[in-house]
Backbone as JSON Lines, residues from 0, in Angstrom:
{"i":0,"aa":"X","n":[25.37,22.0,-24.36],"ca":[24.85,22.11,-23.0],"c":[26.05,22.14,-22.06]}
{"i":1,"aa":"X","n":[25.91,23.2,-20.93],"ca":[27.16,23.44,-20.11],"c":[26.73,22.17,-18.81]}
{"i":2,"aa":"X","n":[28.09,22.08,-18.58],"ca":[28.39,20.84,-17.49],"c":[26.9,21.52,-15.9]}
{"i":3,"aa":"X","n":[26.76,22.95,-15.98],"ca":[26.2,23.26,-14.89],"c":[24.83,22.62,-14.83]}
{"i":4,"aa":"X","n":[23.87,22.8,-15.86],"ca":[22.94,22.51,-16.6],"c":[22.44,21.04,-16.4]}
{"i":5,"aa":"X","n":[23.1,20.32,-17.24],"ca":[23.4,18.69,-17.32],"c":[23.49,18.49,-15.59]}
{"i":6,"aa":"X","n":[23.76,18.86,-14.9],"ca":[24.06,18.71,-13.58],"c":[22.47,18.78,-12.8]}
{"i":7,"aa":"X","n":[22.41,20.15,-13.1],"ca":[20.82,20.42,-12.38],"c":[19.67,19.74,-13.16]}
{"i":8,"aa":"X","n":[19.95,19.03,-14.7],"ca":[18.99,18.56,-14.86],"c":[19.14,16.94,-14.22]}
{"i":9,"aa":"X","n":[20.3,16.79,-14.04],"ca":[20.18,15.33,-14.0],"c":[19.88,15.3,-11.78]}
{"i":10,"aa":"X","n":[19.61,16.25,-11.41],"ca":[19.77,16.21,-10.23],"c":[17.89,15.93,-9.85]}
{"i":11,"aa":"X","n":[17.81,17.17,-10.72],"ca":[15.67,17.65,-10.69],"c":[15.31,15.79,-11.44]}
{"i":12,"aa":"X","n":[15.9,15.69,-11.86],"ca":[15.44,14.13,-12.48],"c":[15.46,13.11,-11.25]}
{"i":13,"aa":"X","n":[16.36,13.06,-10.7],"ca":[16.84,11.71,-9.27],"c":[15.79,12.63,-8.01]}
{"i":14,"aa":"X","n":[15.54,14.54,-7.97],"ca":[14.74,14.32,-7.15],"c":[13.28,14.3,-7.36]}
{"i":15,"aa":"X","n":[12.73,13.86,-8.53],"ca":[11.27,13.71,-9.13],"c":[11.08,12.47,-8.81]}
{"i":16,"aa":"X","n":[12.5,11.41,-8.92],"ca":[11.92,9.82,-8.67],"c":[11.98,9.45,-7.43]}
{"i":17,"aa":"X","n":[12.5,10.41,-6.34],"ca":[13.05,10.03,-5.09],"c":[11.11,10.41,-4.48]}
{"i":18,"aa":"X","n":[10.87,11.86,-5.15],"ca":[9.72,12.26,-4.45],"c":[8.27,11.0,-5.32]}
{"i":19,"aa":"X","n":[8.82,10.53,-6.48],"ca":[7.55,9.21,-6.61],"c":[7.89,8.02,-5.47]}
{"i":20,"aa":"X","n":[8.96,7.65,-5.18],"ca":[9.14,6.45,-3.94],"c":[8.6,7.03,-3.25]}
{"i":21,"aa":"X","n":[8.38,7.99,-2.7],"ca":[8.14,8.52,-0.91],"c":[7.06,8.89,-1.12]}
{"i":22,"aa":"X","n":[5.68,8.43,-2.01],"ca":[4.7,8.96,-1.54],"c":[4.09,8.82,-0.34]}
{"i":23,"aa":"X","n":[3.12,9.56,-0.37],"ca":[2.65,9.71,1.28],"c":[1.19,8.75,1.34]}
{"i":24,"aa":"X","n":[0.92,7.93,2.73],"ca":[0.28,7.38,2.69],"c":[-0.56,7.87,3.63]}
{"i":25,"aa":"X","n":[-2.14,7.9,2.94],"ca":[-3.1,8.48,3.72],"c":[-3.67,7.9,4.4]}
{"i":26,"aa":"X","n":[-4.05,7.97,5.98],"ca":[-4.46,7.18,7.1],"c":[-5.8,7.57,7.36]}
{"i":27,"aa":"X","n":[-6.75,6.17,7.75],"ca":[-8.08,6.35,7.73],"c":[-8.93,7.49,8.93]}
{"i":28,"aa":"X","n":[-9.73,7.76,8.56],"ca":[-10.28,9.1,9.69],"c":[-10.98,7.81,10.8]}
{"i":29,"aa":"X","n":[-11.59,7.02,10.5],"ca":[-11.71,5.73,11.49],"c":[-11.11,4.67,11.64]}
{"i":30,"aa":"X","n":[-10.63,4.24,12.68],"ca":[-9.99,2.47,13.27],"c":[-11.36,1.79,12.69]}
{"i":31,"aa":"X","n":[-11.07,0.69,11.92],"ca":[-11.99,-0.42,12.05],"c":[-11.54,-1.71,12.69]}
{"i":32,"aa":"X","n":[-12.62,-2.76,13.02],"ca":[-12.15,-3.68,13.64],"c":[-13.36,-4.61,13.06]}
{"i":33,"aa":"X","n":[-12.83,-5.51,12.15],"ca":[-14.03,-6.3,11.75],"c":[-13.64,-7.69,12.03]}
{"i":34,"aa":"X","n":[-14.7,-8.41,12.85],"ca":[-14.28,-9.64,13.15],"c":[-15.42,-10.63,12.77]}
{"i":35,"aa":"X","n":[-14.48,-11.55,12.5],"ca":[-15.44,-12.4,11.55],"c":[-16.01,-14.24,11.99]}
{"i":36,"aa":"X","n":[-16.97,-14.41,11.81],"ca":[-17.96,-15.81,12.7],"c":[-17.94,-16.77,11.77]}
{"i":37,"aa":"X","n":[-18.45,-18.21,12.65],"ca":[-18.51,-18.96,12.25],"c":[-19.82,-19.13,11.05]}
{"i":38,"aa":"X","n":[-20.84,-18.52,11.57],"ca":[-22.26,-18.73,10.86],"c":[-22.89,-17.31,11.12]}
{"i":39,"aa":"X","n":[-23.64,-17.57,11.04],"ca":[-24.97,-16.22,10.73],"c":[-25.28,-16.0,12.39]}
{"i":40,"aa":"X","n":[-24.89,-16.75,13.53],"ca":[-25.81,-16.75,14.69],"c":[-24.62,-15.6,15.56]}
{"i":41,"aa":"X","n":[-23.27,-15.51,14.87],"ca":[-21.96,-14.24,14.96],"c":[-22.0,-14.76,16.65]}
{"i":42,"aa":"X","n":[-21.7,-15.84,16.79],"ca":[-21.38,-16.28,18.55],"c":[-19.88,-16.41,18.27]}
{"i":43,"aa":"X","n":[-19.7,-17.36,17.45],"ca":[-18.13,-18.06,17.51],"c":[-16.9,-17.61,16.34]}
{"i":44,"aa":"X","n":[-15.96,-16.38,17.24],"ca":[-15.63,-15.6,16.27],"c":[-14.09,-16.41,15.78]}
{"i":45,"aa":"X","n":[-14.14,-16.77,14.47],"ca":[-12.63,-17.06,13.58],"c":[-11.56,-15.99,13.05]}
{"i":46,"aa":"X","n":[-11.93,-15.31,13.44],"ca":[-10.54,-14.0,12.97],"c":[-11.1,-12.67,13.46]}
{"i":47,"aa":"X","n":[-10.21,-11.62,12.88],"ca":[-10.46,-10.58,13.08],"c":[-9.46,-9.76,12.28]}
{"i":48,"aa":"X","n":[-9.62,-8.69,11.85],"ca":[-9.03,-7.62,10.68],"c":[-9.0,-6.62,11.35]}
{"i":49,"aa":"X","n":[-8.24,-5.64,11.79],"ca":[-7.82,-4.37,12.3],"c":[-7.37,-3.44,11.28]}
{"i":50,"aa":"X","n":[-8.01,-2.34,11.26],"ca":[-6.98,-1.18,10.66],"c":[-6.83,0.05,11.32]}
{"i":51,"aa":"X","n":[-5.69,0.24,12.03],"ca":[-5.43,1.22,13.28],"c":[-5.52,2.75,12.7]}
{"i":52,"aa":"X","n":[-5.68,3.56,13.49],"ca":[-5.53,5.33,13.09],"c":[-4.2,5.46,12.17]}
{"i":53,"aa":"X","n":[-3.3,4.92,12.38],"ca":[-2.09,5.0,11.57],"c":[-1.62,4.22,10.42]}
{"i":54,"aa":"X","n":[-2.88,3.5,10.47],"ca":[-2.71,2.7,8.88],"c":[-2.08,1.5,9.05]}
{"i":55,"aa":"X","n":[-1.77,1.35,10.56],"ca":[-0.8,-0.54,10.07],"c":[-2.16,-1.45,10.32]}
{"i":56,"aa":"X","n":[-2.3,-2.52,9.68],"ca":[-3.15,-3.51,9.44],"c":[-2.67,-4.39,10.49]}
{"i":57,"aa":"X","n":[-3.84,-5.42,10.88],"ca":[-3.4,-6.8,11.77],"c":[-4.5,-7.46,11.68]}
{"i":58,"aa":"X","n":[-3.9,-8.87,11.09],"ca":[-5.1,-9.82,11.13],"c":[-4.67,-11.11,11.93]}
{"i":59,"aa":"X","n":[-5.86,-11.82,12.29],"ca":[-5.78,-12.83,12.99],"c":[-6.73,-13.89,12.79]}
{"i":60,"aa":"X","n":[-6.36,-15.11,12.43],"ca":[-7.12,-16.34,12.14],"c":[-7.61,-16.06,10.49]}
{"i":61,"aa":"X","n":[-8.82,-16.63,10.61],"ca":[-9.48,-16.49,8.93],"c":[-10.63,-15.41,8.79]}
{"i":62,"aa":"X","n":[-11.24,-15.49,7.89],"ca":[-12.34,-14.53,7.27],"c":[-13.38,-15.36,7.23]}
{"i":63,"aa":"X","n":[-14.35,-15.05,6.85],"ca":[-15.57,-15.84,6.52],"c":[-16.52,-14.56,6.08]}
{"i":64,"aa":"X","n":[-18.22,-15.35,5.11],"ca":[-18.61,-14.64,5.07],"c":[-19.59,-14.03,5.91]}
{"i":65,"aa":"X","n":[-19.43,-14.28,7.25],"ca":[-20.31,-13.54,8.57],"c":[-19.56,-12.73,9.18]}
{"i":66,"aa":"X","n":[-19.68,-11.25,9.3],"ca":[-18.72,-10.42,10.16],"c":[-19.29,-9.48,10.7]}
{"i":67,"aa":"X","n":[-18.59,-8.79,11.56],"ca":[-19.22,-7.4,12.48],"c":[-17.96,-6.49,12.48]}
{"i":68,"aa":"X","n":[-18.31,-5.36,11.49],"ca":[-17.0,-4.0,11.1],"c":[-17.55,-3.47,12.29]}
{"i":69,"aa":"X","n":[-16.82,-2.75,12.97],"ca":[-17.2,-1.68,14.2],"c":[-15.65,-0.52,13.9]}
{"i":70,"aa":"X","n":[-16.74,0.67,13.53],"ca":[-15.55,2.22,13.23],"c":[-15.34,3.41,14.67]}
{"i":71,"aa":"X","n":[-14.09,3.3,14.98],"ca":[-14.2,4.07,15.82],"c":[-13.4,5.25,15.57]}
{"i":72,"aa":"X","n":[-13.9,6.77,15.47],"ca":[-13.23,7.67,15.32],"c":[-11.89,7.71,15.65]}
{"i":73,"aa":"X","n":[-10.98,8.33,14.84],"ca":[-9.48,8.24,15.03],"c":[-9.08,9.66,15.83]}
{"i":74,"aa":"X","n":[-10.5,10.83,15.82],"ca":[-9.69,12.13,16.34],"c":[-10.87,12.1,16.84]}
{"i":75,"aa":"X","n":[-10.36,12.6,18.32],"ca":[-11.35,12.82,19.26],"c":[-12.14,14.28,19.16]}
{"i":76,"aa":"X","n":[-13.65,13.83,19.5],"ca":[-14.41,15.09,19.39],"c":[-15.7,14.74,18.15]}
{"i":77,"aa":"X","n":[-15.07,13.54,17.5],"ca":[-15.26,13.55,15.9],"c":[-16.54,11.92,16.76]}
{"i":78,"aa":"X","n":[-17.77,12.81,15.63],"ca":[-18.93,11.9,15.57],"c":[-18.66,10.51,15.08]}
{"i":79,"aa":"X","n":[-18.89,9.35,15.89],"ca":[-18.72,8.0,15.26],"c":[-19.89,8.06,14.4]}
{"i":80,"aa":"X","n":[-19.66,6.72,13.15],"ca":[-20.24,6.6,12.42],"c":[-21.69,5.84,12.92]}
{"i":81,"aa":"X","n":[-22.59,6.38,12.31],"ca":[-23.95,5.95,13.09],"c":[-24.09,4.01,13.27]}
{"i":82,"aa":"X","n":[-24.51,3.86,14.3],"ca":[-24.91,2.42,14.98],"c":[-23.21,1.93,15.18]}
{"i":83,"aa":"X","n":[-22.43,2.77,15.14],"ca":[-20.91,1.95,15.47],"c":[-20.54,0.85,14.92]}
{"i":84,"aa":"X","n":[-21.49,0.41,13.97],"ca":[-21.02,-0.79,13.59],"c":[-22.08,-1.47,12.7]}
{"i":85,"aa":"X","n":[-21.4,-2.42,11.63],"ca":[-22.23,-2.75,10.66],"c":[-22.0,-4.08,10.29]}
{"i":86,"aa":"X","n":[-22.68,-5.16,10.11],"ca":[-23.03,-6.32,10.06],"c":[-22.8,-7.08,8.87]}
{"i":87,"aa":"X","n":[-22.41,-8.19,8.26],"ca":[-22.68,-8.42,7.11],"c":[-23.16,-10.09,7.37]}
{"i":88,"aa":"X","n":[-23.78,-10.69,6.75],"ca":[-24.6,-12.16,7.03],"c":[-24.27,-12.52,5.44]}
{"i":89,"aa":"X","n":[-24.08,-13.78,5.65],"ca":[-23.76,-14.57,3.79],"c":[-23.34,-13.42,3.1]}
{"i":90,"aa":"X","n":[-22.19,-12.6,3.82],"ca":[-21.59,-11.48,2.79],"c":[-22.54,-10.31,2.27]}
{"i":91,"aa":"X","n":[-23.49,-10.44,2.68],"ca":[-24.53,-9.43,2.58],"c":[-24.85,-8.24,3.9]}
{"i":92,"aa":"X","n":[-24.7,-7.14,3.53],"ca":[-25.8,-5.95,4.41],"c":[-26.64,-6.31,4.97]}
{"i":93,"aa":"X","n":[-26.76,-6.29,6.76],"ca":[-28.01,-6.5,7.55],"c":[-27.77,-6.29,8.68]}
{"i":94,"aa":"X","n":[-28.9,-6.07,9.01],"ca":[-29.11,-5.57,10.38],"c":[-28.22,-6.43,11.39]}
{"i":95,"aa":"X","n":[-27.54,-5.77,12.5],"ca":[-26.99,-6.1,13.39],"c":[-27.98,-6.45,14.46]}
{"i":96,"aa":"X","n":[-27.38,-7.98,15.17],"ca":[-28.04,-8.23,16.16],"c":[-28.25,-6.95,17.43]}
{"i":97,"aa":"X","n":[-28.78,-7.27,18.43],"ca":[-28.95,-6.78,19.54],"c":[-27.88,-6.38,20.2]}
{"i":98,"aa":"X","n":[-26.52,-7.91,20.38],"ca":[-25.48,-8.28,21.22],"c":[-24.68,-7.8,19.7]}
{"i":99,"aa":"X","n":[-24.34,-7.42,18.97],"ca":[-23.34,-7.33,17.68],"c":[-22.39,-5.91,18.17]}
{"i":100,"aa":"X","n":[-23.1,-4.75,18.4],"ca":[-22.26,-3.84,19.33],"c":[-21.99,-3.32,20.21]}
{"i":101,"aa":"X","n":[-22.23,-4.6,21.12],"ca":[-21.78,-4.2,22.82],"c":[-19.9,-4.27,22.64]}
């Protein structure tokens, strides 16, 4: 094997692993914002979970299992997801209060 060879292979090798580090990270088509209650009555909120159009995360305080996700389109023009927002009670699917997506 000529020195040219050995060269370009060992080059296509460092840029196959350079292009596995740099994969690309795909950003959500909606912001969510789920914030999370003390109890089932979702008055007294203990945290909150963000995930922005650009993918950086931010949380604040704790979790629990009472919360209110609310999705808001990331590109304008673009239909929000129906009722804006979705509820979960003892970690379960349910109907959102009245006051849950003002």
């Amino acid at each position: 094997m000529n020195r040219s060879s050995r060269l370009n292979r060992t080059l296509g090798a460092a840029l196959a692993l350079l292009g596995l580090a740099v994969a690309a990270q795909a950003v959500p088509v909606n912001q969510t914002i789920t914030t999370y209650y003390s109890d089932k009555t979702l008055t007294t909120e203990v945290g909150t979970f963000t995930l922005a159009c650009n993918g950086q995360q931010k949380r604040t305080g704790t979790t629990s299992k009472f919360s209110i996700k609310q999705s808001i389109p990331c590109n304008p023009g673009t239909t929000p997801p129906p009722g804006g927002c979705t509820c979960y009670l003892d970690g379960r699917l349910a109907t959102c209060p009245p006051h849950a997506c003002d």
